[in-house]
KEKEVO-148985 format. One record per residue (C-alpha): chain; x, y, z; residue number from 1; residue in one letter. Coordinates in nm, 4 decimals, decimal comma. Layout:
BEGIN
+-------+----------+----------+----------+-----+------+
: kette :       c1 :       c2 :       c3 :  nr : rest :
+-------+----------+----------+----------+-----+------+
:     A :        X :        Y :        Z : NUM :    A :
...
+-------+----------+----------+----------+-----+------+
***
This chain:
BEGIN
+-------+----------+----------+----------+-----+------+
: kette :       c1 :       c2 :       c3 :  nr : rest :
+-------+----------+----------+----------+-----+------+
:     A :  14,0736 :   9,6762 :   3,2446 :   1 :    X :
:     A :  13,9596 :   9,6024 :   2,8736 :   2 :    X :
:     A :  14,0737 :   9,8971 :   2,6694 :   3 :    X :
:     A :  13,7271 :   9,8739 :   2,5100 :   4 :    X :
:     A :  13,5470 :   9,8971 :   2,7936 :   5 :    X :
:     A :  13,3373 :  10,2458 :   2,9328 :   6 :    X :
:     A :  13,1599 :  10,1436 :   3,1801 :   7 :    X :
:     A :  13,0912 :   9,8739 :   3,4170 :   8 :    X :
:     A :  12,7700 :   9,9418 :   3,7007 :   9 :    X :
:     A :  12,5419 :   9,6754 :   3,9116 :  10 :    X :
:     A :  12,2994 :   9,6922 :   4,1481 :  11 :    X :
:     A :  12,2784 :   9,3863 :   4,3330 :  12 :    X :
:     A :  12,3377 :   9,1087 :   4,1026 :  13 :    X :
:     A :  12,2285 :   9,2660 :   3,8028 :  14 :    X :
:     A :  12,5687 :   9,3725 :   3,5846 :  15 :    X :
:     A :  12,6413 :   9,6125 :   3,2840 :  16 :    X :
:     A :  12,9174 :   9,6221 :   3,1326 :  17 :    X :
:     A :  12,8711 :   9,9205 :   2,8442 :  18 :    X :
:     A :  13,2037 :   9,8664 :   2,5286 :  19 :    X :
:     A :  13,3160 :  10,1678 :   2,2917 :  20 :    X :
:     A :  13,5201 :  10,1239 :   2,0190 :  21 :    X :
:     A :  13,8038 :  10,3579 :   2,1296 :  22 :    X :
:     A :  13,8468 :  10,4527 :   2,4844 :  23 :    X :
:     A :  14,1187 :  10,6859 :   2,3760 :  24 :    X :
:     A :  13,8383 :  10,9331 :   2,2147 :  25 :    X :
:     A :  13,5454 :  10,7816 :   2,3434 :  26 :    X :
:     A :  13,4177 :  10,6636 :   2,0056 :  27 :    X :
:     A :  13,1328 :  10,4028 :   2,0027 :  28 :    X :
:     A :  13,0951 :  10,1134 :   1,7959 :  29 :    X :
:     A :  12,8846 :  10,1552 :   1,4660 :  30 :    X :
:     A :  12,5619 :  10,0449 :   1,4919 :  31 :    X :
:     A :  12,5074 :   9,7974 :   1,1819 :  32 :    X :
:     A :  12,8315 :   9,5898 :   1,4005 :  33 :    X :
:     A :  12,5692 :   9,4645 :   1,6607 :  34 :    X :
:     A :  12,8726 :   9,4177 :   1,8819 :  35 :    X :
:     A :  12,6616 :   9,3556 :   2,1916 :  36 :    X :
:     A :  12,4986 :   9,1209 :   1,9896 :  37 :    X :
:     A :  12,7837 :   8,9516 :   1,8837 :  38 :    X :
:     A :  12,9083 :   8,9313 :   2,2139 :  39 :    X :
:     A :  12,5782 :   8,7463 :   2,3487 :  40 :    X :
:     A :  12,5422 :   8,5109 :   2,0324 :  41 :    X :
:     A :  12,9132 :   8,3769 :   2,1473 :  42 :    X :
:     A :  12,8150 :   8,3220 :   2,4903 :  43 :    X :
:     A :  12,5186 :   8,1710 :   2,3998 :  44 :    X :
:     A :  12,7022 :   7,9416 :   2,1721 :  45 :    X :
:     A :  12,8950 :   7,8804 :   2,5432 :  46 :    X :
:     A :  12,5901 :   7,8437 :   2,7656 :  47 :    X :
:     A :  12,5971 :   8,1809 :   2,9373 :  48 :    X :
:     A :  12,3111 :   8,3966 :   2,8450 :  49 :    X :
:     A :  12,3513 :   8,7837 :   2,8548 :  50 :    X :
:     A :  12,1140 :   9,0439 :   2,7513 :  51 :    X :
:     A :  12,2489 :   9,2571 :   2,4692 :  52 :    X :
:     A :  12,1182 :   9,6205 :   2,4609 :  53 :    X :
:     A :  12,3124 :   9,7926 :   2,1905 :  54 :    X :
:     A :  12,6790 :   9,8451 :   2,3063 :  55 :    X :
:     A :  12,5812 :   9,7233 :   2,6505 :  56 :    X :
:     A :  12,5591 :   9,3652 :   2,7874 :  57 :    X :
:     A :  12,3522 :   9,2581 :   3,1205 :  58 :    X :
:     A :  12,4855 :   9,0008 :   3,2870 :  59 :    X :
:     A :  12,2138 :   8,8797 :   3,5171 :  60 :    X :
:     A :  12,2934 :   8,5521 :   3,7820 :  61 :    X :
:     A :  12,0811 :   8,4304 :   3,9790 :  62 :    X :
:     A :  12,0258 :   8,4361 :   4,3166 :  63 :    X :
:     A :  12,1178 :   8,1257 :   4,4539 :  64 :    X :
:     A :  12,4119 :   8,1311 :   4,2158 :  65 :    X :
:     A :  12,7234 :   7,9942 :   4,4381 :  66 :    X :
:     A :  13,0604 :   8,1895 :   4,4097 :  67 :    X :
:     A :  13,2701 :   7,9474 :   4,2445 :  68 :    X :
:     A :  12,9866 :   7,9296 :   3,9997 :  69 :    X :
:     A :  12,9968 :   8,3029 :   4,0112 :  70 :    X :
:     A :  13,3606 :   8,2777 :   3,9170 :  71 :    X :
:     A :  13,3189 :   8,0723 :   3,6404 :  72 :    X :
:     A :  13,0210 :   8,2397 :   3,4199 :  73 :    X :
:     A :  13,2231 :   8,5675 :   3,5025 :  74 :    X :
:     A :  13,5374 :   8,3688 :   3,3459 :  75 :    X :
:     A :  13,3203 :   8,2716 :   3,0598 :  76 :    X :
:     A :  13,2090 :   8,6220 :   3,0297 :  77 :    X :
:     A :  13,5624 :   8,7751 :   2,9420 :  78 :    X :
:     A :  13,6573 :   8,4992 :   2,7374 :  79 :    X :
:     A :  13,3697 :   8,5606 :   2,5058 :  80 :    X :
:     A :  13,4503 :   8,9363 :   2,5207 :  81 :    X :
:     A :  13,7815 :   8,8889 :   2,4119 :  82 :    X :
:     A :  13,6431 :   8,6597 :   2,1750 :  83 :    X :
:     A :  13,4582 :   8,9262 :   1,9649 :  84 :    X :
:     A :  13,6885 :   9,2439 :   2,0845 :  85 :    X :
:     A :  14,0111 :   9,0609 :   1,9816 :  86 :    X :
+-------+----------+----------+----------+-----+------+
***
C-alpha cells in the first residue's frame, strides 16, 4: 500500500482512507498543510468529490454506482493521492 497511508475502513459504500506523514513513526501531517484538503481540492479539480476531514478523506459512491464506474473514481482517487503525496 501507500507508505503514507494508516488506515483504510468502510462500511458499506462509505470509505476512509485516514494519511500520516510517516508510517515509519506514525507521525501525522501538520495541521496548517490541510493535506486532506489538498487532496479533495485536486479531485475536485478532476470531478470526483471526497469529503476531507482533517487527515482523513471519505470517499462516498453511490448506490447505483456500476463497478467499472466503481473502478474508475477509485482509479481517480489514487491518482489524485499520489498527486499531492508525491
Amino acid at each position: 500500500g501507500h507508505v503514507n497511508v494508516r488506515e483504510i475502513r468502510s462500511i458499506g459504500l462509505i470509505n476512509a482512507v485516514e494519511f500520516m506523514e510517516d508510517k515509519n513513526n506514525g507521525k501525522s501531517f501538520d495541521p496548517k498543510k490541510r493535506t486532506g484538503y489538498q487532496i479533495y481540492k485536486k479531485a475536485l479539480s478532476k470531478g470526483l468529490l471526497l469529503r476531507p476531514l482533517g487527515d482523513v478523506i471519505y470517499f462516498n459512491p453511490p448506490l447505483t454506482i456500476t463497478r467499472q464506474k466503481m473502478d474508475s473514481v477509485t482509479d481517480l482517487c489514487k491518482e489524485c493521492i499520489c498527486d499531492v503525496l508525491g
